[in-house]
C-alpha positions as CSV (number, residue, x, y, z in Angstrom):
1,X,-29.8,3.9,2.6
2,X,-26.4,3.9,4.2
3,X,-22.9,6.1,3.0
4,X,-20.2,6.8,4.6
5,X,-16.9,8.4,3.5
6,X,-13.1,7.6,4.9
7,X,-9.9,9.3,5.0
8,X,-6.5,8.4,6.4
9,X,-2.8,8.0,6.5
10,X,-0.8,4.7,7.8
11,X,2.5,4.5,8.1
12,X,4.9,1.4,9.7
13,X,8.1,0.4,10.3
14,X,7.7,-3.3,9.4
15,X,6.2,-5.8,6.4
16,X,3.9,-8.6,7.1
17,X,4.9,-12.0,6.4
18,X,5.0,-15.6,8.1
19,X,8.4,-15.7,9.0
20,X,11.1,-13.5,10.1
21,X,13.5,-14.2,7.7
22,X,11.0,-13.6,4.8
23,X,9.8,-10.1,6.4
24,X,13.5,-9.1,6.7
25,X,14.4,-10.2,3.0
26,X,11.0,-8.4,1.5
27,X,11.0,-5.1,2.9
28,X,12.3,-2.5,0.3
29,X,15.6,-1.2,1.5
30,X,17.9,1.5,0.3
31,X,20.7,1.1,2.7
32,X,21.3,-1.4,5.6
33,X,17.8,-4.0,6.0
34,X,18.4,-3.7,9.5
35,X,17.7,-0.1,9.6
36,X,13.8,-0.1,9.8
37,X,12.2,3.1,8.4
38,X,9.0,4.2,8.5
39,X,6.9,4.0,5.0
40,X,3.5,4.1,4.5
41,X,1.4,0.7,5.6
42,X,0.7,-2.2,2.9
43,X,-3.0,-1.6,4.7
44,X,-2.8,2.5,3.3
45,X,-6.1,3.4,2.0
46,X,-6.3,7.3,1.5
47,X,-9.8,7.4,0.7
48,X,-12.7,5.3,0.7
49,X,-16.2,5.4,-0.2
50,X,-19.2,2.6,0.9
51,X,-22.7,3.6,0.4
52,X,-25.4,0.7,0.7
53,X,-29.5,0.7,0.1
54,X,-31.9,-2.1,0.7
55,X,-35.3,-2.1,-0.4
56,X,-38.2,-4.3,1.5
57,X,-41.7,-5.8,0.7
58,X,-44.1,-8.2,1.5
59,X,-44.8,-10.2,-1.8
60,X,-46.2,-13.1,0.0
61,X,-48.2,-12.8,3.4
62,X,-46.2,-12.4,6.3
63,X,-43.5,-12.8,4.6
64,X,-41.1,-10.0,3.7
65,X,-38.6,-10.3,1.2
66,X,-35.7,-7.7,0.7
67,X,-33.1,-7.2,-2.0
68,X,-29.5,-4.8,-1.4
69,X,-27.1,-3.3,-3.1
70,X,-23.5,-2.6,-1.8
71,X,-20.9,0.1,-3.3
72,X,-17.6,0.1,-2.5
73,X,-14.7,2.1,-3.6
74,X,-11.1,3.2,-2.6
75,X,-7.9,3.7,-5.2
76,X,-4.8,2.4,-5.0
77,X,-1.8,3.7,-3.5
78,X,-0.4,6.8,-4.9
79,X,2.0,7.0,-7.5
80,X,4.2,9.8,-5.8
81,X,4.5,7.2,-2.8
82,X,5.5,4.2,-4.9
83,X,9.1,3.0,-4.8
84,X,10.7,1.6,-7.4
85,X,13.2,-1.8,-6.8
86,X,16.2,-3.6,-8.5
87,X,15.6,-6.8,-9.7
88,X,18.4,-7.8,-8.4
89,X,21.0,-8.1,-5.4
90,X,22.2,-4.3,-5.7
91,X,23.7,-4.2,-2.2
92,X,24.5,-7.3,-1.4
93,X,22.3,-8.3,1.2
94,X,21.4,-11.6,0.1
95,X,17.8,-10.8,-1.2
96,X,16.8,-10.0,-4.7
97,X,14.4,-7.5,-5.1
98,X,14.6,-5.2,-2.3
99,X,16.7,-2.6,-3.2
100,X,15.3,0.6,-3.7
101,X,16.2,2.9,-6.9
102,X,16.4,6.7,-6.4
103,X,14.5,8.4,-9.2
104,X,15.5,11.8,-8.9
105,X,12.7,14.5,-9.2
106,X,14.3,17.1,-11.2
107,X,18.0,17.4,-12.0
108,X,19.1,19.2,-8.9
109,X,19.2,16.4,-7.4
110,X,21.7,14.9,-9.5
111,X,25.5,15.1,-7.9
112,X,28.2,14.1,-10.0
113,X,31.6,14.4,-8.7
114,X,35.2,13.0,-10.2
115,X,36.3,9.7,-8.7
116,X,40.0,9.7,-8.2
């Protein structure tokens, strides 16, 4: 019998992808694309479980014959460290897709001023 238990945080500054341009043009911006900031990893996995246990026997002389089973678990990201995108080309970068949507958390975080 085998379990073990993981915990742990990743965070980057970059998104995979095969090319440059495609890296650039999918990472989730809410202001410039050029300005890299640090979010948590596609590879984040807060948590995961494995446990394993084999089970051995001779059914036939000298030879043995085993059978396993493997358990694996881990959840998905967090919805608290989701973000949310336009569809769309919101600030005219070229890229549909990447721009990030503020969702406020409660209403002081709502400003709304007169534009003169």
């Amino acid at each position: 019998m085998n379990a073990s238990y993981t915990r742990q945080k990743a965070t980057d500054a970059t998104i995979t992808g095969s090319t440059a341009f495609t890296m650039w043009g999918a990472r989730p911006t809410g202001t410039n694309p050029n300005n890299f900031e640090e979010g948590l990893s596609n590879f984040y996995l807060p948590h995961r479980i494995i446990a394993s246990v084999n089970y051995g026997k001779e059914l036939i002389k000298n030879t043995r014959t085993s059978i396993g089973l493997l358990y694996e678990a881990s959840p998905n990201i967090p919805l608290s460290s989701l973000s949310y995108t336009y569809g769309g080309d919101l600030n005219n970068d070229g890229f549909n897709g990447n721009d990030i949507i503020f969702v406020p958390k409660d209403a002081s975080q709502i400003k709304l001023t007169n534009a003169v």
